[in-house]
C-alpha atoms as one frame of an Amber mdcrd trajectory, in Angstrom:
protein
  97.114 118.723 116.940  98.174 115.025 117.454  95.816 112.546 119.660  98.951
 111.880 121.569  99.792 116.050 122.307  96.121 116.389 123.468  95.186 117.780
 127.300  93.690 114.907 129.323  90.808 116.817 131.793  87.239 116.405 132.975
  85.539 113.422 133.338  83.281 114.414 130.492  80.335 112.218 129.610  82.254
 109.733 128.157  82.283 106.484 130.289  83.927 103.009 130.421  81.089 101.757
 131.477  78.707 101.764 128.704  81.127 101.629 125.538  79.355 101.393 122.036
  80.937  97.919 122.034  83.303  94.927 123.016  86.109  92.570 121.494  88.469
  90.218 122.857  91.928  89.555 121.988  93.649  85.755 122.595  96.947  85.586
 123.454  99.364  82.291 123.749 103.035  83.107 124.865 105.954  81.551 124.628
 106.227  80.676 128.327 104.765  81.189 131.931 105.988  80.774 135.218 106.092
  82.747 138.883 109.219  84.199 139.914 110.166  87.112 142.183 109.337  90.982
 141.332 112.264  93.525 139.517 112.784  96.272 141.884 111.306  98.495 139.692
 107.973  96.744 140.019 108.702  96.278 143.264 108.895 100.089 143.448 105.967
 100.544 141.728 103.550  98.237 143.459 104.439 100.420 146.927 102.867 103.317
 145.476 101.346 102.817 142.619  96.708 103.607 143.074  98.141 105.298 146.654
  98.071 108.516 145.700  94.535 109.395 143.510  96.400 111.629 141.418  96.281
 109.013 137.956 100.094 108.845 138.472 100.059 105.104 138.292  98.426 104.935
 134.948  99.977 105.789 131.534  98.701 106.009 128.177  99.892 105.279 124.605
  98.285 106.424 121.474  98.395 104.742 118.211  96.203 106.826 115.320  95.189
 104.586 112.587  95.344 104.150 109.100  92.141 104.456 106.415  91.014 101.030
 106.681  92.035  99.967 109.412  89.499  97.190 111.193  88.880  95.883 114.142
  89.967  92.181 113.501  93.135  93.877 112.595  93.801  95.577 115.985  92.528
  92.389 117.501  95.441  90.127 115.962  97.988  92.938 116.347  97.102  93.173
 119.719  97.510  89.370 120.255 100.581  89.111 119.146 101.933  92.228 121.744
 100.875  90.802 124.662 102.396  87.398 124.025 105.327  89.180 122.834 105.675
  90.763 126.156 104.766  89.029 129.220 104.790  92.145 131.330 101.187  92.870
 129.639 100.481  89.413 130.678 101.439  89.363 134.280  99.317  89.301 137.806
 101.096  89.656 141.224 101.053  87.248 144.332 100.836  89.848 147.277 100.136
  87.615 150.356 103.763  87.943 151.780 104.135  92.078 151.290 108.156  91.952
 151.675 108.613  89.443 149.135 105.635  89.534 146.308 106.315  87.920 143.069
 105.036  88.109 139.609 102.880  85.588 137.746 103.268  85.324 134.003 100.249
  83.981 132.245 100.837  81.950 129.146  97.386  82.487 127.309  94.169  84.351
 127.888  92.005  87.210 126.895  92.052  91.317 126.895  89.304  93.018 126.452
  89.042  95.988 123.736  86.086  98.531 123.942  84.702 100.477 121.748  84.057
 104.286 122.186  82.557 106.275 119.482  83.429 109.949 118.671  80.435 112.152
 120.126  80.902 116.138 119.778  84.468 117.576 119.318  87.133 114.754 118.400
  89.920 115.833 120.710  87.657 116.529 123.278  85.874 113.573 123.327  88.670
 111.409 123.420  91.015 113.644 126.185  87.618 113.197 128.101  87.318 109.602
 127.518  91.090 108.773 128.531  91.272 111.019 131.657  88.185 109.050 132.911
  90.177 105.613 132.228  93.172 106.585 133.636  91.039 107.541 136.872  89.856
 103.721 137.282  91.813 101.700 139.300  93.639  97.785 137.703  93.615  94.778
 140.280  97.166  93.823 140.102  96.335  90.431 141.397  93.119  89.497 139.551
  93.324  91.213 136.020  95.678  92.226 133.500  98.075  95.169 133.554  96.465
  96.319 130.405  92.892  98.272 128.733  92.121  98.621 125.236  90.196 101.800
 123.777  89.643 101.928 120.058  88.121 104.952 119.573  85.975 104.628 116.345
  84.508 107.577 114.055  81.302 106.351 111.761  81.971 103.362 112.817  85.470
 103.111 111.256  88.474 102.609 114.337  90.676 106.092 114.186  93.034 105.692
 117.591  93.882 103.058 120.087  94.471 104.082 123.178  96.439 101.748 125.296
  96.025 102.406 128.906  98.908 100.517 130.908  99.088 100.426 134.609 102.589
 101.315 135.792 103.654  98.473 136.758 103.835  96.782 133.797 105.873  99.324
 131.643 107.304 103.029 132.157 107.308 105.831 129.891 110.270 103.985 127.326
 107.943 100.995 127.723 104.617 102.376 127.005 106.000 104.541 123.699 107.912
 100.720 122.657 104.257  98.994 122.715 102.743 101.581 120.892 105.809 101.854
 118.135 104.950  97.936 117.610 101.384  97.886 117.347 101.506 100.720 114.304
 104.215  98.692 112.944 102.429  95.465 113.151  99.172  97.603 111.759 101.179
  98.570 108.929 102.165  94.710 108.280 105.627  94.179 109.963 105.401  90.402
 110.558 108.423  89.630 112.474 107.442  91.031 115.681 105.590  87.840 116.887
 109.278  85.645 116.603 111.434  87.372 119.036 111.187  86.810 123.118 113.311
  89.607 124.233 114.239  90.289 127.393 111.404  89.826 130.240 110.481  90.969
 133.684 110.906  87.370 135.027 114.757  87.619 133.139 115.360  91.305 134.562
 114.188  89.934 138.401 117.143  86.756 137.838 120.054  88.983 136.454 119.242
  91.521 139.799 119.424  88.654 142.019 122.490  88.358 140.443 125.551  88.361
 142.117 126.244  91.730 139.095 123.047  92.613 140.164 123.825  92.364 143.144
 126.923  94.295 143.250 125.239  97.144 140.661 122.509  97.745 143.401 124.889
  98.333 146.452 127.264 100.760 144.118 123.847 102.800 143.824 122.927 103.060
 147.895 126.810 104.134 148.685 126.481 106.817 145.629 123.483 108.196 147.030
 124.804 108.057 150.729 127.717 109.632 149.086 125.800 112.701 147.850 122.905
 113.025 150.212 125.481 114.375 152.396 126.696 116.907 149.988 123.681 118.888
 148.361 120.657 120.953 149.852 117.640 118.754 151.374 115.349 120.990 149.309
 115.574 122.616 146.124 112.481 124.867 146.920 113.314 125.677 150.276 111.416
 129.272 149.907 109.339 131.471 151.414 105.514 131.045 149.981 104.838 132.730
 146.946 102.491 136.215 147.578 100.506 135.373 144.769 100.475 131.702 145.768
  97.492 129.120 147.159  97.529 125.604 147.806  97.568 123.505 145.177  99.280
 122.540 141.625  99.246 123.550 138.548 100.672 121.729 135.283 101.182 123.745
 131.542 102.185 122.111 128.356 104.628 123.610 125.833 104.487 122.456 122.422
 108.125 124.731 120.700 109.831 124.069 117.466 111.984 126.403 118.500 113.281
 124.149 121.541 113.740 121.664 118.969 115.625 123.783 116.632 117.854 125.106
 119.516 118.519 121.509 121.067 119.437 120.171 117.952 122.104 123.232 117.280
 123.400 122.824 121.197 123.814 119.017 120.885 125.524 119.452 117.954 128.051
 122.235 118.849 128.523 120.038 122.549 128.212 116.630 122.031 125.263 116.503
 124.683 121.818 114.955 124.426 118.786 116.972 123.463 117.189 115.354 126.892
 120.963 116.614 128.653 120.002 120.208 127.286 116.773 120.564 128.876 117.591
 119.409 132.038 120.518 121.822 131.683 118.443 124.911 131.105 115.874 123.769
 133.528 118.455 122.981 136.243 120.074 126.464 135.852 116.708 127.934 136.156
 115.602 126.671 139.436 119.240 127.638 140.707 118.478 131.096 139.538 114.836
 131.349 140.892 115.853 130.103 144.274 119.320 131.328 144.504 120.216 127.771
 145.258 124.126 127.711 142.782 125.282 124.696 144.373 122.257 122.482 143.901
 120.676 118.987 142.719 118.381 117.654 140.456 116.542 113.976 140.730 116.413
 112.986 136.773 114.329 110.151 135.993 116.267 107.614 134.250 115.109 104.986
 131.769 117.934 102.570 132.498 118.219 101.089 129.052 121.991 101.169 129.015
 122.536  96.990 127.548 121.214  96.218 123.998 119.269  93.705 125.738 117.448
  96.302 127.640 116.854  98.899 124.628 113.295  97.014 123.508 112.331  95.954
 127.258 108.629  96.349 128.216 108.471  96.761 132.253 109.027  99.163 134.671
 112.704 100.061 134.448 113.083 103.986 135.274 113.822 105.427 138.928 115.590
 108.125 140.130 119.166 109.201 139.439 120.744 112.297 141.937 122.107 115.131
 139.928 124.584 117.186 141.399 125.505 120.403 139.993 127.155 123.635 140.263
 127.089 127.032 138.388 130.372 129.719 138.342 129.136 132.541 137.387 131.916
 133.161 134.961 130.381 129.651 132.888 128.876 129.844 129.995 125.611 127.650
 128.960 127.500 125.344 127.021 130.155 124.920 129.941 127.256 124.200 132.355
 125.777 121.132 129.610 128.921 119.740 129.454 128.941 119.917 133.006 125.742
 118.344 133.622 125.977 116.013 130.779 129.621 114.112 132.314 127.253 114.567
 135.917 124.067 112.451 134.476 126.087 109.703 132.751 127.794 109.198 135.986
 124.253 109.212 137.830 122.479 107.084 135.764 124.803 104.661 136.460 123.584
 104.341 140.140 119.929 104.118 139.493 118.594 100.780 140.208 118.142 100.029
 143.441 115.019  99.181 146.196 113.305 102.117 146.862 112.899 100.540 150.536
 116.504 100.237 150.637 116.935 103.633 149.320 114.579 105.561 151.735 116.204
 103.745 154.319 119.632 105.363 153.127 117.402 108.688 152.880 116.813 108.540
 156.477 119.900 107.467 158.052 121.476 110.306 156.016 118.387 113.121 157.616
 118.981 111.418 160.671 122.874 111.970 161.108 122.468 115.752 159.010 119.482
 116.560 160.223 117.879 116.951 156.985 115.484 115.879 155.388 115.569 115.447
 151.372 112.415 116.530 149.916 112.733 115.560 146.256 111.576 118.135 145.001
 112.894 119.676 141.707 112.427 116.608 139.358 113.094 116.135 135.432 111.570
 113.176 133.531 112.561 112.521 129.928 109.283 110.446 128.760 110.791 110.109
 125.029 111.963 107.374 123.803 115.585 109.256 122.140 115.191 108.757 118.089
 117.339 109.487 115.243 114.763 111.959 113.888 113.977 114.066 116.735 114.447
 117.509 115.861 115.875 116.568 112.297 113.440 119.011 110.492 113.250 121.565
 113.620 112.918 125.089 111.537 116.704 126.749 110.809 116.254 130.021 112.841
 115.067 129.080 116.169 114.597 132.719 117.602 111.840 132.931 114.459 110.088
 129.865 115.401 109.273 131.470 119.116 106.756 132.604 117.502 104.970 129.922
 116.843 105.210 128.475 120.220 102.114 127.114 121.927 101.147 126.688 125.738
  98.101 124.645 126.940  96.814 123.654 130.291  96.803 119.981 131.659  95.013
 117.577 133.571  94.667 118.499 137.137  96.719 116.172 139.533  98.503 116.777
 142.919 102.111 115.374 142.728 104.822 115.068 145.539 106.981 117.217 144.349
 107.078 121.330 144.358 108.688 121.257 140.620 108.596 118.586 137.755 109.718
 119.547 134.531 109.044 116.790 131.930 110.251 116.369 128.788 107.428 114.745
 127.097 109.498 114.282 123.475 111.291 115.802 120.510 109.666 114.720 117.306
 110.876 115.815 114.021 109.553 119.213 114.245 108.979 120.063 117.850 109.239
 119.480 121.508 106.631 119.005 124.310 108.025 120.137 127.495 105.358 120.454
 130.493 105.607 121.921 133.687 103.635 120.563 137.251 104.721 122.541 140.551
 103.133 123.651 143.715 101.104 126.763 143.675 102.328 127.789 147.063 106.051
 128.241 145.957 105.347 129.167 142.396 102.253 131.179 141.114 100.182 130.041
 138.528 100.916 133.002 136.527 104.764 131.897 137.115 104.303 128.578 135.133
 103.825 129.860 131.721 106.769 132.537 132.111 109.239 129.612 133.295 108.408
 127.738 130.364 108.870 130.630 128.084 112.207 131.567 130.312 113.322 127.841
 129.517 112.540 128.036 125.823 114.381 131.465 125.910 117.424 130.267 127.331
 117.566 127.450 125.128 117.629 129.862 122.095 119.879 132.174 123.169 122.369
 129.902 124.000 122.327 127.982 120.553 122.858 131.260 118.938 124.879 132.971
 120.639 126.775 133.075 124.072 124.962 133.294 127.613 126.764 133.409 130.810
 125.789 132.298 133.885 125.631 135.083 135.413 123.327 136.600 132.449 120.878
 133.518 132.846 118.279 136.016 134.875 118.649 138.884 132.815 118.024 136.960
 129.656 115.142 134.996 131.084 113.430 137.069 133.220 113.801 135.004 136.122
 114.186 136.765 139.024 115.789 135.018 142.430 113.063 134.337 145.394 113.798
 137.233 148.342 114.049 136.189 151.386 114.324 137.376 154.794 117.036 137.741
 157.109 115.681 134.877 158.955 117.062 132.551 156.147 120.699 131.360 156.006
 122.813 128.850 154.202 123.280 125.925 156.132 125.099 122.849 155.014 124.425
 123.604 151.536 120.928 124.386 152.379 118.946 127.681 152.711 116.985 127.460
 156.232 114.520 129.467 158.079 115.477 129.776 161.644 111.675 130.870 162.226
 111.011 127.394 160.915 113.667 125.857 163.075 112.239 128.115 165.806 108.805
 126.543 165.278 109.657 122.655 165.116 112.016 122.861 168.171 108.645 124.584
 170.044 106.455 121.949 168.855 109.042 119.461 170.086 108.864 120.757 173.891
 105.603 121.414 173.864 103.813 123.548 175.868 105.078 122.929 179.148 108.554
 124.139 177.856 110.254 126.816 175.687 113.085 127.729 172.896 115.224 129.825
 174.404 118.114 130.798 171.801 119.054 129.718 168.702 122.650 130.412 168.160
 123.819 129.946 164.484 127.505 129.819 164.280 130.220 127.459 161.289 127.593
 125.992 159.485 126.084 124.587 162.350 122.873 125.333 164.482 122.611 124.642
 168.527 119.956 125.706 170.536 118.783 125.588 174.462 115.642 125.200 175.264
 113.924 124.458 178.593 112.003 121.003 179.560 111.151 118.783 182.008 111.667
 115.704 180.443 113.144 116.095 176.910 116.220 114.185 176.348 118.636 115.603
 173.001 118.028 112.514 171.448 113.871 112.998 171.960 113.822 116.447 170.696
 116.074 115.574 167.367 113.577 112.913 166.691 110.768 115.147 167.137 111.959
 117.615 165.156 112.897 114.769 162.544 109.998 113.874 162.002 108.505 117.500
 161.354 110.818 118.023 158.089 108.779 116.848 155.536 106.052 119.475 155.851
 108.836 121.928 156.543 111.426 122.130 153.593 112.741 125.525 155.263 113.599
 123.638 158.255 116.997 121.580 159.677 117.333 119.901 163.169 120.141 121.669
 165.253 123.327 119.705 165.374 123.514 120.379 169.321 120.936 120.332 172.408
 121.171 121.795 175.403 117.890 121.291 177.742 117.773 123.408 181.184 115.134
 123.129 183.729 113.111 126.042 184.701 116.101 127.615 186.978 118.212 127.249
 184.217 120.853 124.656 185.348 121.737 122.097 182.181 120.297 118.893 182.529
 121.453 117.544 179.469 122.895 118.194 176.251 124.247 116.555 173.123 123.793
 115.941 169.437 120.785 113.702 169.629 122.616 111.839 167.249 123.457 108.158
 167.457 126.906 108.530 165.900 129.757 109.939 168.162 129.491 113.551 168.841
């Protein structure tokens, strides 16, 4: 197995505190200077060491050559981080609504030293999870740490460990592509600027920027209004428990089948995942009309193809499955849908959140986020170029392996971690409440499944759960669709009780055109109190929607009041 394809877990004995050693690399760049954040540091520096979940961190690994010395990763090294001045930059965060970014033209990073003790892979997936677990101090210290793992003393891997903010998934792989380049003597790296953070922040000022940024908040506004607040609006799994639960999936045969799909469709192997796992979800929560939030790399300008910062957010996914389609219908589909999505995501996540909750506020919704695909491969000419012939063969040869614990926001996240020449690393994080553990590995085999029987032969939509194994969630009568969205009135039921509190009561729920109105009894509720109360309940209740209509009584039952609770008109 590759360093980069091993399972990061435990904190093992390995420490960053007493490394067998220490080097420093120099850097001089080309320029400094202080100049506003991109949004998508911005972004990033809201959330990023909030959660304790290592989310904020990412790694890159570069194995080594026979040879290879430390001097050598030293100067290669130098020359990245003055190549790219996100590696090089601090953050001014005295004035929290407008921080700004400080680019450093020379100064040190720090390499340590770490050698192999016990088993290799082990050692170092030990050795990285630890690193990944200690926080950076964005406004004192480099976005950057340094691990050269060494074996008899000889350096094996690098492991560059970058803190979010300084580069996303694209970002992280582009560093990593350059240093082994530069290790195997490309010399031209060190004569090119490029496109920089402090360039990217200028151009979104822009009055293009500008304009690019509003066209995303009206897109979103757009659709918010159209698909269901929650993918995994479901009733708890009976084989469930709190918590989460991430798999790994290392398939040729994915690779074999997504280079046979994108070649018979004209889609991306990255479209064809997302296809398969967007058509899956539909299936397991009997959700047809639905949405998916794709993480998007937004390296659409040549400019942008080599840049090193934080450039990926979210892009809203809209689709919808006939049950007469067949899989390749549904990619085509999807892949028109993403193009046209990824065009309307950049954008301030304050900005977007506050579009979020106009939209819940007016709908009575609340958008949980939480079916999400992330494409952490960097697309290549080779991927999947020497995937085996017969891809229903190479199943066999599939692997699955656990992850790293860590508790994400989200109840599914299927990520595409790359295709390579050969094979394709798909992994799979979701909340043990809605899916069971022993769900995770079937849904990846389902997806790899479904990927294979498409590219040889013909699957149907309506086929997808017979051919998978994927079965639809059952639910109770209490659930209905509601404005695209499946809800539990016993959820609704329990908000609005919560909302009058114990002095007052729910008295019917009447569920009639897509729309819910209730009358309860209160003292002092108001329409507008109770839909804010309720409101604010919906993001621990993804079953749940605020009634479009009020009615409060008093305790003889004579109306007191009654509306939408809404500000807009009723």
């Amino acid at each position: 197995m590759a360093v980069s394809q091993l399972s990061l877990s435990g904190a093992g004995a390995a420490s960053l505190a007493n490394p067998d050693g220490r080097a420093r690399a120099r850097f001089r760049g080309a320029r400094g200077g202080v100049g506003p954040v991109t949004l998508g540091q911005r972004n990033v520096l809201r959330w990023v060491g909030q959660d304790g979940d290592r989310s904020g961190v990412l790694p890159a690994f570069v194995e080594l050559g026979p040879g290879c010395t430390v001097a050598e990763i030293v100067g290669a090294l130098g020359v990245l981080v003055a190549r790219h001045e996100a590696l090089r930059t601090t953050f001014e965060l005295d004035d929290p609504e407008a921080p700004r970014q400080r680019v450093h033209d020379e100064g040190e990073v720090e390499l340590t030293l770490h050698e192999v003790s016990g088993d290799r892979l082990t050692f170092i997936g030990e050795l990285v999870f630890w690193a990944l677990g200690v926080p950076f101090d964005v406004v004192n210290g480099l976005p950057l740490r340094v691990l050269v793992i060494t074996e008899d003393g000889a350096p094996t891997v690098v492991v560059l460990v970058f803190n979010h903010v300084a580069v996303d998934a694209a970002g992280a792989a582009i560093v990593g592509e350059q240093m082994t380049a530069l290790l195997a003597g490309r010399d031209d790296l060190a004569e090119e600027r490029g496109h920089q953070p402090l360039d990217q922040a200028e151009w979104e000022h822009s009055e293009v920027g500008q304009r690019r940024t509003r066209s995303a908040l009206k897109y979103w506004d757009t659709r918010l209004r159209q698909v269901p607040q929650a993918m995994c609006a479901m009733p708890p799994h009976p084989d469930g428990a709190k918590g989460y639960l991430e798999r790994r999936m290392v398939s040729s045969a994915i690779a074999s089948a997504v280079r046979i799909l994108s070649a018979r469709t004209g889609a991306s192997h990255s479209t064809a995942v997302l296809t398969a796992a967007s058509a899956l979800v539909a299936v397991r929560t009997a959700t047809p009309e639905g949405v998916m939030v794709s993480i998007c790399g937004n390296r659409f300008r040549s400019s942008w193809r080599e840049y090193v910062g934080p450039l990926a957010q979210d892009a809203l996914v809209p689709f919808r499955l006939n049950d007469d389609a067949t899989f390749d219908d549904v990619l085509r589909q999807l892949q028109a849908t993403t193009i046209n999505a990824y065009r309307y995501a950049q954008f301030d996540s304050a900005e977007l959140w506050d579009v979020i909750n106009k939209v819940g506020r007016e709908r009575g919704t609340h958008f949980h986020r939480d079916a999400v695909f992330n494409d952490l491969g960097a697309a290549s000419a080779t991927a999947a170029v020497n995937a085996p012939e017969d891809p229903v063969a190479a199943m066999a040869d599939t692997e699955i392996v656990p992850m790293g614990d860590r508790a994400l926001p989200t109840a599914f996240l299927l990520t595409l971690g790359g295709v390579d020449e050969t094979q394709a690393d798909v992994r799979l994080h979701v909340d043990t409440r809605r899916f069971a553990p022993a769900e995770v590995d079937q849904f990846l085999l389902a997806l790899e499944r479904l990927l294979v029987t498409a590219a040889t032969g013909e699957v149907r939509v309506r086929d997808i759960g017979a051919v998978t194994g994927v079965e639809p969630v059952v639910r109770g009568a209490n659930w209905q669709v509601l404005d695209s969205s499946w809800v539990d009135l016993v959820a609704v039921r329990d908000v609005l009780e919560a909302a009058v509190g114990p002095d007052g009561s729910v008295d019917e729920i009447d569920v009639a055109e897509d729309r819910v109105s209730v009358r309860v009894t209160s003292a002092d509720a108001t329409p507008e109190s109770l839909h804010e109360s309720v409101l604010a309940a919906l993001p621990k209740n993804p079953g749940a929607m605020a009634p479009h209509h009020y009615v409060i009584q008093d305790i003889k039952g004579v109306v007191s009041r009654s509306g939408s609770g809404r500000a807009t008109a009723e």
